[in-house]
C-alpha positions in Angstrom: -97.1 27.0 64.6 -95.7 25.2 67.7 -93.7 22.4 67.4 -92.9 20.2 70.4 -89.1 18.7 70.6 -88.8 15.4 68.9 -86.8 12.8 71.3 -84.3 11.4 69.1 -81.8 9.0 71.5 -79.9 8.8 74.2 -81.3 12.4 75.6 -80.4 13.9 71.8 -83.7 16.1 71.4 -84.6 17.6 68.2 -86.2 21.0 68.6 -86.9 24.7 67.1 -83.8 26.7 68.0 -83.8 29.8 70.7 -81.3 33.1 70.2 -79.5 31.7 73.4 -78.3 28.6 71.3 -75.9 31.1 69.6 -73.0 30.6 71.5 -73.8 26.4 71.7 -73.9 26.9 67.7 -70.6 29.0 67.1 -68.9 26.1 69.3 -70.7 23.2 67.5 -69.5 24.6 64.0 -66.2 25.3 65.5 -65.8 21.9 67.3 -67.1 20.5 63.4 -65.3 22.8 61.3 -62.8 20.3 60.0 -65.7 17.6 59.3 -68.3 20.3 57.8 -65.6 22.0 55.4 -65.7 19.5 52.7 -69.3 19.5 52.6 -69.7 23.0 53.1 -69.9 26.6 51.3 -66.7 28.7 52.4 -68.1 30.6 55.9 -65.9 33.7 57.3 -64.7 33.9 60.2 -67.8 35.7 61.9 -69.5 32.8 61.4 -67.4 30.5 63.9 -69.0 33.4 66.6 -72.1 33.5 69.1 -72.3 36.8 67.4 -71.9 35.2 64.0 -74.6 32.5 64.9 -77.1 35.3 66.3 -77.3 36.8 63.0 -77.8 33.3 61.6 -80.4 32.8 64.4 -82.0 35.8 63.7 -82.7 35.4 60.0 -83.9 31.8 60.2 -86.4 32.5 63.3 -87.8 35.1 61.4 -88.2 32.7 58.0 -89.7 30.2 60.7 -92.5 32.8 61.5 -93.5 33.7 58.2 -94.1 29.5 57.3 -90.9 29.9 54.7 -88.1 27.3 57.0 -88.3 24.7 59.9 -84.9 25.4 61.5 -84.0 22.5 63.8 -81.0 22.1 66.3 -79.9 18.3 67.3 -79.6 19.3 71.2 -77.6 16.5 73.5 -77.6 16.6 77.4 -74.4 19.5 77.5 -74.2 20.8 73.8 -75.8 20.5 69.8 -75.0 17.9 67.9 -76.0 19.4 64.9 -78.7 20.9 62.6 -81.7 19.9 60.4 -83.4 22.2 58.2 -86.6 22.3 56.0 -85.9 25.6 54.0 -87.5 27.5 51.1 -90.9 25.9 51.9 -93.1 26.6 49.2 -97.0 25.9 49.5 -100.3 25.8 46.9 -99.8 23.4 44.4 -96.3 22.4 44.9 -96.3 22.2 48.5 -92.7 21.6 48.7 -89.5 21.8 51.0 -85.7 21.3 51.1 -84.0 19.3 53.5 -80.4 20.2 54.6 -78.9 18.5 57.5 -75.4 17.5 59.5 -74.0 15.8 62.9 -71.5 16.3 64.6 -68.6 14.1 63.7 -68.5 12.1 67.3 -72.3 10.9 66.7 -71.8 9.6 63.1 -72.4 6.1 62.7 -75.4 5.6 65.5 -78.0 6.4 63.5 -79.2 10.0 64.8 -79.1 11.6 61.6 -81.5 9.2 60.2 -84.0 9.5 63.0 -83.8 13.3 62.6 -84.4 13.5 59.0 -87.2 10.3 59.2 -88.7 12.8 62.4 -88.5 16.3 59.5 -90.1 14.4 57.3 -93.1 13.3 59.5 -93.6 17.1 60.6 -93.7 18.1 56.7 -96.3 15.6 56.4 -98.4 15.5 59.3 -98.0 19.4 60.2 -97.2 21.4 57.4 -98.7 19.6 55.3 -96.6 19.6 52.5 -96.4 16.9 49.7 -92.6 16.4 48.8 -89.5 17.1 49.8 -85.6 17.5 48.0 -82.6 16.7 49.0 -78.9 17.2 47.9 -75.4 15.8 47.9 -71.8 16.2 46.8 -71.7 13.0 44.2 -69.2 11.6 46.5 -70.8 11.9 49.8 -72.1 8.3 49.9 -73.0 8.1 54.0 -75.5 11.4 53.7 -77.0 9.5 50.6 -77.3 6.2 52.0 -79.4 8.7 55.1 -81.7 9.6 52.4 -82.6 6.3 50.5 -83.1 5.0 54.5 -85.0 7.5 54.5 -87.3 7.0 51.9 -85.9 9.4 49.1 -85.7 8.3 45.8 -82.6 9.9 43.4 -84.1 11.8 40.8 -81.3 13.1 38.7 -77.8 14.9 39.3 -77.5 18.3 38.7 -74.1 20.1 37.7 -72.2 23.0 38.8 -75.6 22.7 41.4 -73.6 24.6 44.6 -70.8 26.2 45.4 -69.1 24.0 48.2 -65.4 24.3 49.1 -64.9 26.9 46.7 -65.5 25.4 43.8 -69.2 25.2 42.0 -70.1 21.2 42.8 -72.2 18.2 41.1 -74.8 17.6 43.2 -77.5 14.1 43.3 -80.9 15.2 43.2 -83.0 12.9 45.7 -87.1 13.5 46.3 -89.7 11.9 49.3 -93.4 12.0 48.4 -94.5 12.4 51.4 -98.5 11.4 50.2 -101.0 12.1 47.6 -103.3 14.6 49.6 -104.6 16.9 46.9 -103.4 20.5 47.8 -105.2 22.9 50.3 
């Protein structure tokens, strides 16, 4: 499937990344690294790298082909801003995705990260088709839920010990978008 970029603002462009983003990447999680760690499993070193991020880049362009992730990178005028992904797409009768997403710490507060989850969830919809998708957060992590009941998500439950964030196993709230009431294909 090809999707086109999705013009966020201010020349921030959400698109499909390309193998030469890896070196972009390693210095967007590098620049973010402080910002991301609370949020964020434990990553070795090797993943702060273009090398590191190839890897990364490899295995999600090759889940994008097979129809199982939408891997997107927020991409500004001289660097990304961040990341949005629809992962573990599943189809038939659940039709179903999960949504993981983060900006960089100098864009917070402008609204991209709302456009870019509002512009996922409009693909999942209108081009894969699927019905619903789930979201996640550390209990705490008030701005990335407020994102998601913008957003449209409802909170569906919590879910202890959910993931293993910071290195420690975390409480996560569960949050779910119908996206319609299409029967499945």
């Amino acid at each position: 499937m090809n999707l086109p970029p999705v013009p966020l603002a201010d020349g921030i462009t959400m698109r499909i990344p390309v193998p030469d983003d890896a070196e972009a990447l390693a210095d967007a999680y590098t620049r973010n690294r402080a910002h991301l760690r609370p949020t964020s499993p434990r990553r070795e070193e090797s993943f702060f790298t273009a090398d590191g991020q190839v890897a990364r880049l490899r295995d999600q362009l090759e889940q994008w082909e097979s129809g199982r992730m939408v891997p997107w990178v927020l991409a500004g005028a001289e660097r990304i801003l961040g990341t949005v992904a629809l992962s573990h797409i599943v189809l038939g009768p659940w039709r179903n995705a999960h949504l993981a997403y983060w900006l960089d710490a100098g864009h917070l507060g402008r609204g991209l990260t709302t456009l870019a989850v509002r512009s996922a969830c409009r693909v999942a919809d209108e081009q894969l088709g699927l019905h619903r998708i789930e979201a996640s957060t550390l209990v705490e992590n008030v701005p990335s839920q407020r994102v998601l009941l913008r957003c449209e998500f409802t909170r569906i439950g919590m879910a202890p010990d959910y993931l293993h964030i910071a290195g420690a196993w975390r409480d996560h709230l569960l949050f779910q978008r119908v996206l319609n009431d299409r029967p499945s294909a």
